[in-house]
N, CA and C of each residue as an Amber inpcrd file, in Angstrom:
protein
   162
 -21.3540000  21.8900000   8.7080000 -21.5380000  20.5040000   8.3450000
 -20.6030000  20.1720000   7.1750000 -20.0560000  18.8630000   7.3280000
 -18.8490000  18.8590000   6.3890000 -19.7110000  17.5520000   5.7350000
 -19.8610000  17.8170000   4.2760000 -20.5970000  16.6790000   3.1650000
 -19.8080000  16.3040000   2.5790000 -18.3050000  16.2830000   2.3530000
 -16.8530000  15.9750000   1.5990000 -16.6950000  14.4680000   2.2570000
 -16.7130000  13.6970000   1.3930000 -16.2060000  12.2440000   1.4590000
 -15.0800000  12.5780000   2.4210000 -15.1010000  11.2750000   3.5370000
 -13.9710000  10.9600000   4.2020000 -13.0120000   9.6920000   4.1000000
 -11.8030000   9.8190000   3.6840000 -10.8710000   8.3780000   3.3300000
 -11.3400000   7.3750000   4.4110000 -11.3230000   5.9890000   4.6020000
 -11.4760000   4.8520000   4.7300000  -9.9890000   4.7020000   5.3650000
  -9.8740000   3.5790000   6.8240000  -8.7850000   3.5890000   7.6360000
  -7.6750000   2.8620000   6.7100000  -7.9500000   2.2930000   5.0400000
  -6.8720000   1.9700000   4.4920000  -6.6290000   2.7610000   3.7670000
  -7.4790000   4.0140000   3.5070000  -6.7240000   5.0770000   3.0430000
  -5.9560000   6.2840000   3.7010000  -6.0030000   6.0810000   5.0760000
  -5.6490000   6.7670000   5.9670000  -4.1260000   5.8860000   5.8320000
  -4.1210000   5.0250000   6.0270000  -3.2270000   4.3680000   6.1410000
  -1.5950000   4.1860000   5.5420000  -2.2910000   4.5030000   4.0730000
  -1.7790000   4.8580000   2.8910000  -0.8960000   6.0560000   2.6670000
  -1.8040000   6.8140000   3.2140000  -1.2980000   8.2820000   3.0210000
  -0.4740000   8.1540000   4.3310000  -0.2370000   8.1840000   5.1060000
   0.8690000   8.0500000   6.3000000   1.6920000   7.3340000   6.1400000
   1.5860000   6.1630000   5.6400000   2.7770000   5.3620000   4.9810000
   3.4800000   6.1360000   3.5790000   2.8650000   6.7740000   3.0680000
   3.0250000   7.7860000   2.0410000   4.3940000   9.0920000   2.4480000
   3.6080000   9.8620000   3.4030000   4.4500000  10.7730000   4.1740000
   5.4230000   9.9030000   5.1620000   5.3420000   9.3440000   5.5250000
   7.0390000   8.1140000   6.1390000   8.2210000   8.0450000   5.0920000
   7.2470000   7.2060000   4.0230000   8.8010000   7.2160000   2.7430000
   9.0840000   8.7390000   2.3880000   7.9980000   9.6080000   2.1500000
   8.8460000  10.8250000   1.5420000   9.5910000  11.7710000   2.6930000
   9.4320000  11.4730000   4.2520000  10.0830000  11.5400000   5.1920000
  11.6710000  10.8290000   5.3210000  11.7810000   9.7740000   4.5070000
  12.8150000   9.3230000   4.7490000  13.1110000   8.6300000   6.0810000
  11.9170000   8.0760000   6.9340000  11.5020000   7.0450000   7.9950000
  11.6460000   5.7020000   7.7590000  11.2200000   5.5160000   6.3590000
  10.8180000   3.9780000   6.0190000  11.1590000   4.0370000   4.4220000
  12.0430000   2.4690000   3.9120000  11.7450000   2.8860000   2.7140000
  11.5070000   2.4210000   1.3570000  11.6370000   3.0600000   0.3470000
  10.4000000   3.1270000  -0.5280000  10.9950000   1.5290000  -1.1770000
   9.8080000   0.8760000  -1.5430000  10.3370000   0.0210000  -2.5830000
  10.2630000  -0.4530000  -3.8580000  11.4220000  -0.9090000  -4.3170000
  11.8930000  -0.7990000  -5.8000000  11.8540000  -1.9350000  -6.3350000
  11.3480000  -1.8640000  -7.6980000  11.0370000  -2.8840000  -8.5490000
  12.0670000  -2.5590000  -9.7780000  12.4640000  -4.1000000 -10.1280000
  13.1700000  -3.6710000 -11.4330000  12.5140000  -3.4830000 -12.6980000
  11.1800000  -4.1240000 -13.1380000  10.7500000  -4.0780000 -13.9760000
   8.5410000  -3.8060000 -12.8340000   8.3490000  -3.9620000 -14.2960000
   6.5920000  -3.8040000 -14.2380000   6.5980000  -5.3050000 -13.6820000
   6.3410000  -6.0160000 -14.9000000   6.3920000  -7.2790000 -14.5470000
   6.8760000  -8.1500000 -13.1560000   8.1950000  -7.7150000 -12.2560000
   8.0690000  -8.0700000 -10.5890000   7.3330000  -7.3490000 -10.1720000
   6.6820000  -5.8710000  -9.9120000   5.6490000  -5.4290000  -9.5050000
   4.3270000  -6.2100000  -9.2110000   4.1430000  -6.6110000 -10.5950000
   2.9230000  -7.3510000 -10.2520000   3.2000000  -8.8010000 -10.1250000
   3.8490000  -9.2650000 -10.4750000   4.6420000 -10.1890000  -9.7140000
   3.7710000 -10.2710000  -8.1180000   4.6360000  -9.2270000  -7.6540000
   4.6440000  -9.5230000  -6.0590000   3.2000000  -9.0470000  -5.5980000
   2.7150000  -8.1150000  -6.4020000   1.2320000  -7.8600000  -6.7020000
   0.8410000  -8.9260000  -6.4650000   0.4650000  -9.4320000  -7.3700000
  -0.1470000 -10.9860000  -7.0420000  -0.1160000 -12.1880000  -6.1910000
   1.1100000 -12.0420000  -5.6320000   1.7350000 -12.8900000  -4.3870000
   0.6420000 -12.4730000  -3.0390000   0.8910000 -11.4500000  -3.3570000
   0.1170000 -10.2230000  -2.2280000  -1.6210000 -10.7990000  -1.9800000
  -2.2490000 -10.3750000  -3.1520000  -3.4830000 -11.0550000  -3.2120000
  -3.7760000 -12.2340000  -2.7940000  -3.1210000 -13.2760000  -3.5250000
  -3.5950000 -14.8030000  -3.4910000  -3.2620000 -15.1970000  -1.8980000
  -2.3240000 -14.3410000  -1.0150000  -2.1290000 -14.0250000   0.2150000
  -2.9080000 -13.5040000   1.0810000  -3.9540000 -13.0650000   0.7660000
  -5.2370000 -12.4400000   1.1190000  -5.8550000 -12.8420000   0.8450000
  -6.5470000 -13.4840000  -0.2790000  -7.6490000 -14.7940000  -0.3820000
  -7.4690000 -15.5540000   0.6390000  -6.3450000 -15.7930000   0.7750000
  -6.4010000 -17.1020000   1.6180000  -6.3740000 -17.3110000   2.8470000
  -6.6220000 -15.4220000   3.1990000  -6.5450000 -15.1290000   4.7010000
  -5.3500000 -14.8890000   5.2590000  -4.2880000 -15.0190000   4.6470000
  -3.1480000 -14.5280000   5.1500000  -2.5890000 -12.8490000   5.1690000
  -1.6820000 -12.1490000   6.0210000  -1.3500000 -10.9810000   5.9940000
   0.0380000 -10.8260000   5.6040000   0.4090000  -9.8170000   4.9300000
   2.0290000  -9.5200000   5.4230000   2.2950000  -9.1770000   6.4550000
C-alpha cells in the first residue's frame, strides 16, 4: 500500500514540461529582469480570472 502523496495532473504536468526544456524539446523562457516575470505573471492570472487560457 503506497500512503506517499501523489502530484495533482498540474503537477504532473509541470514536471514533463520540466524534463522537455532540460531535454532541449521545447524552450525555456527568459526574462530580463524580476519585474517582466511577474509582469507576465500577472497577465497570466488576470487571464484566468477571467476564464481565459494561454
Amino acid at each position: 500500500m503506497n500512503l506517499a502523496p501523489q502530484p495533482n495532473a498540474e503537477t504532473l504536468a509541470a514536471i514533463q514540461e520540466t524534463r522537455e526544456i532540460a531535454a532541449g524539446r521545447i524552450p525555456a523562457i527568459r526574462y530580463s529582469s524580476v519585474e517582466e516575470a511577474f509582469a507576465v505573471l500577472d497577465a497570466e492570472m488576470a487571464q484566468k480570472e477571467r476564464g481565459l487560457s494561454f
